[in-house]
C-alpha positions in Angstrom: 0.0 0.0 0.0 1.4 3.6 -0.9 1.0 5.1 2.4 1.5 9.5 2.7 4.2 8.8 5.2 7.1 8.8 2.9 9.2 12.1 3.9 11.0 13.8 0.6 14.3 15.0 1.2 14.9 18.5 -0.7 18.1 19.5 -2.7 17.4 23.3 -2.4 19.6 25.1 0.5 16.8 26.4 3.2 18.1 29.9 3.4 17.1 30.0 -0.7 14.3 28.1 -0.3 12.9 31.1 2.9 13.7 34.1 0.8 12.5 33.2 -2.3 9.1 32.4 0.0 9.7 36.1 2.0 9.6 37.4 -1.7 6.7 35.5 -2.9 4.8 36.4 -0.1 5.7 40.3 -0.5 4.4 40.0 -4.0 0.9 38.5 -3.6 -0.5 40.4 -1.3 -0.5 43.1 -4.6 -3.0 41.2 -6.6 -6.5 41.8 -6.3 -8.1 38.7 -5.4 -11.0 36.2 -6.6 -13.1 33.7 -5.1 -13.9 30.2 -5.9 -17.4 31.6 -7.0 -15.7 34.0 -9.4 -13.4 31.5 -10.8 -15.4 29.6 -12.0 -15.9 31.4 -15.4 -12.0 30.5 -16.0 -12.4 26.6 -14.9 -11.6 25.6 -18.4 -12.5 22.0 -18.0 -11.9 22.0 -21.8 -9.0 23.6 -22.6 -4.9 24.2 -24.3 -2.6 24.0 -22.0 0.9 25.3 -22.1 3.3 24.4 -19.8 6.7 25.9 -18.4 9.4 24.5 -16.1 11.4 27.5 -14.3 13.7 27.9 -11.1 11.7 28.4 -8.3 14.6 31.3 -7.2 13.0 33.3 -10.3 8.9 33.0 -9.3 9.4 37.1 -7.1 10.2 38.2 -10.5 7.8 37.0 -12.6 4.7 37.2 -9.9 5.9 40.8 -10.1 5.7 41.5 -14.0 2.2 39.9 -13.6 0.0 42.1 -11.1 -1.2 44.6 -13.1 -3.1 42.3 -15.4 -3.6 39.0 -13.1 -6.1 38.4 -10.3 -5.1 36.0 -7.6 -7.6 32.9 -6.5 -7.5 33.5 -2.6 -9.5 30.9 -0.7 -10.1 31.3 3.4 -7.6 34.4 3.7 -4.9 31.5 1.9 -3.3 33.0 -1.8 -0.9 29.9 -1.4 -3.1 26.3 -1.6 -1.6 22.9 -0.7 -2.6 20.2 -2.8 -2.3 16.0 -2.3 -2.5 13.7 -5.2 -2.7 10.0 -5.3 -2.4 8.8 -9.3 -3.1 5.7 -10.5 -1.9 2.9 -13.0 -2.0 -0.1 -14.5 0.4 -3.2 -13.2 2.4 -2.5 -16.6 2.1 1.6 -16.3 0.0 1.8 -19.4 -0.7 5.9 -18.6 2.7 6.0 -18.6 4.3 4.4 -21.5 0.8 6.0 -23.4 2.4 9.9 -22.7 6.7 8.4 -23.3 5.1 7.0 -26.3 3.2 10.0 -27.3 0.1 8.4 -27.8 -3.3 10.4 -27.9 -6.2 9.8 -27.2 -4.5 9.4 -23.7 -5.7 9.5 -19.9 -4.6 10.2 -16.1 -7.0 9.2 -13.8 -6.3 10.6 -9.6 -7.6 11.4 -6.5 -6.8 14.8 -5.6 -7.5 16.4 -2.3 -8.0 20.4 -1.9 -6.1 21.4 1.5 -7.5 25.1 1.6 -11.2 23.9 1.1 -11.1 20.4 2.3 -12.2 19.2 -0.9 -11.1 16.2 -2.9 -12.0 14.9 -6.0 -11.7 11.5 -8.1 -10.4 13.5 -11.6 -9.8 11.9 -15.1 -7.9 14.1 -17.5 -7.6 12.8 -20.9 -5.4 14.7 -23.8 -7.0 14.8 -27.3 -5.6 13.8 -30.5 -5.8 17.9 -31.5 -4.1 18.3 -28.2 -6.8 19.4 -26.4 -7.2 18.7 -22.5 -11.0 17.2 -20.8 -11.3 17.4 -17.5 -13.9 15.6 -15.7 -14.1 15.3 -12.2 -17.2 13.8 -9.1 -16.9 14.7 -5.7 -15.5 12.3 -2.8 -15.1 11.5 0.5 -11.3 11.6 0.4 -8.7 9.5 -1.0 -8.7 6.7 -0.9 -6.4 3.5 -2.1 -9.6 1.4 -4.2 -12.5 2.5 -6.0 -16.3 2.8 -4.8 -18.8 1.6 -6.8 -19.8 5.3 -7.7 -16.1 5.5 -8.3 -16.6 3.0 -11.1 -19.6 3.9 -12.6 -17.9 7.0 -12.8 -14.8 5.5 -14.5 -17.0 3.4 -16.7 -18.8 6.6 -18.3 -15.6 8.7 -19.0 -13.0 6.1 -19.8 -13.0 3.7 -22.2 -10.6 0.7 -20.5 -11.2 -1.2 -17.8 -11.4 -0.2 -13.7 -10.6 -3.3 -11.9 -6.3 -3.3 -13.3 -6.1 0.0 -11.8 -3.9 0.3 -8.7 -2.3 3.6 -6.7 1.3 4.0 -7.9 2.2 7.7 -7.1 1.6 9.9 -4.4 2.5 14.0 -5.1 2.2 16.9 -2.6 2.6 20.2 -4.0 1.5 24.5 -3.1 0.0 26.4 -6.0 -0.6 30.0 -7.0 -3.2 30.3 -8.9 -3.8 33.6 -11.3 -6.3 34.6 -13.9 -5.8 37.3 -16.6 -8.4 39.8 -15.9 -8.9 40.6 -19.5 -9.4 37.9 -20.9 -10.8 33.6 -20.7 -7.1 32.3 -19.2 -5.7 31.0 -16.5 -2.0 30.4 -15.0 -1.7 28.0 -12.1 2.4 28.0 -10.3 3.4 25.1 -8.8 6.0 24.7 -6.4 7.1 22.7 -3.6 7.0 19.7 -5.4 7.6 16.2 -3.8 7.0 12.8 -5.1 6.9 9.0 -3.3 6.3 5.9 -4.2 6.2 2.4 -1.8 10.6 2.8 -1.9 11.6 6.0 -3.2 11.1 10.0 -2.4 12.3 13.4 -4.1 11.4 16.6 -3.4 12.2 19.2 -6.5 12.0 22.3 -4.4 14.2 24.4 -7.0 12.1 24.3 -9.9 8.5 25.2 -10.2 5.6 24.5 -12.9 4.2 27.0 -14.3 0.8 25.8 -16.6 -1.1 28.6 -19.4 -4.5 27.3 -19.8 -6.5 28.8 -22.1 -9.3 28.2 -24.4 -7.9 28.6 -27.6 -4.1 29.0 -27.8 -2.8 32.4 -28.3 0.6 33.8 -28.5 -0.1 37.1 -27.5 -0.8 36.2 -23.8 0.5 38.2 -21.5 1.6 35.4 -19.1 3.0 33.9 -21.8 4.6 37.1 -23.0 6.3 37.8 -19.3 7.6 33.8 -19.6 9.0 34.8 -22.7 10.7 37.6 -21.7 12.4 36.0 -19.0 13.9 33.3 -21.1 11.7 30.8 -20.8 10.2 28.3 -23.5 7.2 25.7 -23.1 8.0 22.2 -22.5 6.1 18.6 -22.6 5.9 17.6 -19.0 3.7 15.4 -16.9 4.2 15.9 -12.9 3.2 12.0 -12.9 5.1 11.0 -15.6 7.6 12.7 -13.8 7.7 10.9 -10.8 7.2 8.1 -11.9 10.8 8.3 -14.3 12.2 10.1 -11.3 11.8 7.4 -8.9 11.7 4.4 -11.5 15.5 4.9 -12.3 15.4 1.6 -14.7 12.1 2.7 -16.7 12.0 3.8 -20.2 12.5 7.6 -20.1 14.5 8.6 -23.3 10.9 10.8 -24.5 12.0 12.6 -21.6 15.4 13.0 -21.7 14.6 16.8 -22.1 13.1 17.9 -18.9 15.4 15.7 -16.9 18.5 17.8 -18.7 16.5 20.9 -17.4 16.2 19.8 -13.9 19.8 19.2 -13.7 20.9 22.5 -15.7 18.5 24.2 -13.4 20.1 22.3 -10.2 24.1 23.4 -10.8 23.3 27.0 -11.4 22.3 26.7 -7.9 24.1 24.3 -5.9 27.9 23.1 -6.8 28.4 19.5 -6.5 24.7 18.6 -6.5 22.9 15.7 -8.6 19.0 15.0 -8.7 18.5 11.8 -7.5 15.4 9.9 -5.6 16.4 9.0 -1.9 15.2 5.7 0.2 11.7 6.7 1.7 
């Protein structure tokens, strides 16, 4: 059973990791804020998204560039929301090996649990052959390691294989930020903080941050996507499960994302000196 108490060992330095917060925390306080209620016009369950991967040390800088035309989802006085996500496979990883082998139509199915509202969710995201992402999602209890029989017939209605081979094989904690642009139908969630464990292994990627554009039809002239690009920064393909999973897997197939791990590393020395990514025991 993949139990939450695995503890992830971080590779970023403490005293980087608190200012970088301290300046985070200066910044958002600058945003106007939105409820849940009023985000709901951006929810986007059907949507492009765009994804970035960025050094955590350079979030103050871009928050900044951002609060002039960005709202801020703020949800019990909190502007920083934990998250807890339990995904599941198949015994062979076929959600896996589907998004290495770039395969579409293509699914993720998870239990995700909503710290700052105490909500949690069974979701099922599945990428469309025009790229596309559906999101659907039913309310639940709270995660749990099997399925319910709502659960199934849940399953059963928005994807097409079979419920019973389906097993939890990655647990992922994470914070997020999440921002709307103000003039127009898009939405930027920031994830940091991320940490990833499995029954043997644990890594916690403190240094780097996700940063996801989701919009309802793509366009270039974006103004989060504008700031990213100003700052350097270039999309990437990347899966936070298909990232843990390679992360803490060191014998799986990976080569599709040989990419992003160069980029974790590249992102890790201008940092630390005489530092490697690697999982640690749990």
């Amino acid at each position: 059973m993949l139990t939450t108490q695995n503890r992830a060992n971080t590779i970023l330095l403490p005293s980087i990791f608190s200012r970088t917060m301290t300046a985070i925390e200066q910044v958002l306080p600058l945003y106007p804020a939105v409820s849940l209620d009023e985000i709901q016009d951006y929810a986007l369950q059907d949507r492009v998204d765009t994804k970035y991967l960025i050094r955590f040390v350079d979030l103050p800088s871009l928050l900044a560039a951002l609060t002039s035309d960005c709202a801020i989802l703020e949800t019990g006085l909190q502007r920083i929301s934990e998250y807890r996500t339990l995904y599941f496979d198949t015994p062979v990883l076929n959600f896996y090996f589907d998004h290495h082998n770039g395969k579409r139509p293509r699914y993720k199915i998870r239990m995700r649990e909503y710290h700052s509202t105490k909500d949690s969710f069974l979701e099922i995201k599945k990428k469309e052959n025009d790229l596309r992402t559906i999101k659907n999602r039913m309310p639940i209890a709270e995660i749990r390691q099997s399925f319910t029989p709502e659960m199934r017939s849940f399953l059963e209605y928005h994807y097409p294989g079979a419920a019973e081979p389906l097993q939890p094989v990655l647990w992922n904690t994470f914070k997020r930020i999440t921002l709307i642009n103000t003039s127009s139908c898009e939405r930027v969630t920031i994830d940091l903080g991320l940490s990833f464990f499995n029954k043997t292994n644990s890594l916690q990627l403190t240094h780097l941050a996700v940063v996801e554009l989701k919009q309802s039809t793509f366009s270039r002239e974006s103004i989060i996507l504008l700031a990213l690009k100003e700052k350097g920064y270039q999309p990437v393909s990347l899966s936070k499960y298909c990232t843990g999973v390679a992360f803490l897997n060191p014998d799986i197939k990976r080569n599709r994302f040989k990419q992003n791990f160069l980029q974790f590393k590249a992102s890790s020395k201008r940092i630390f000196k005489n530092d490697r990514v690697f999982p640690v025991p749990a």
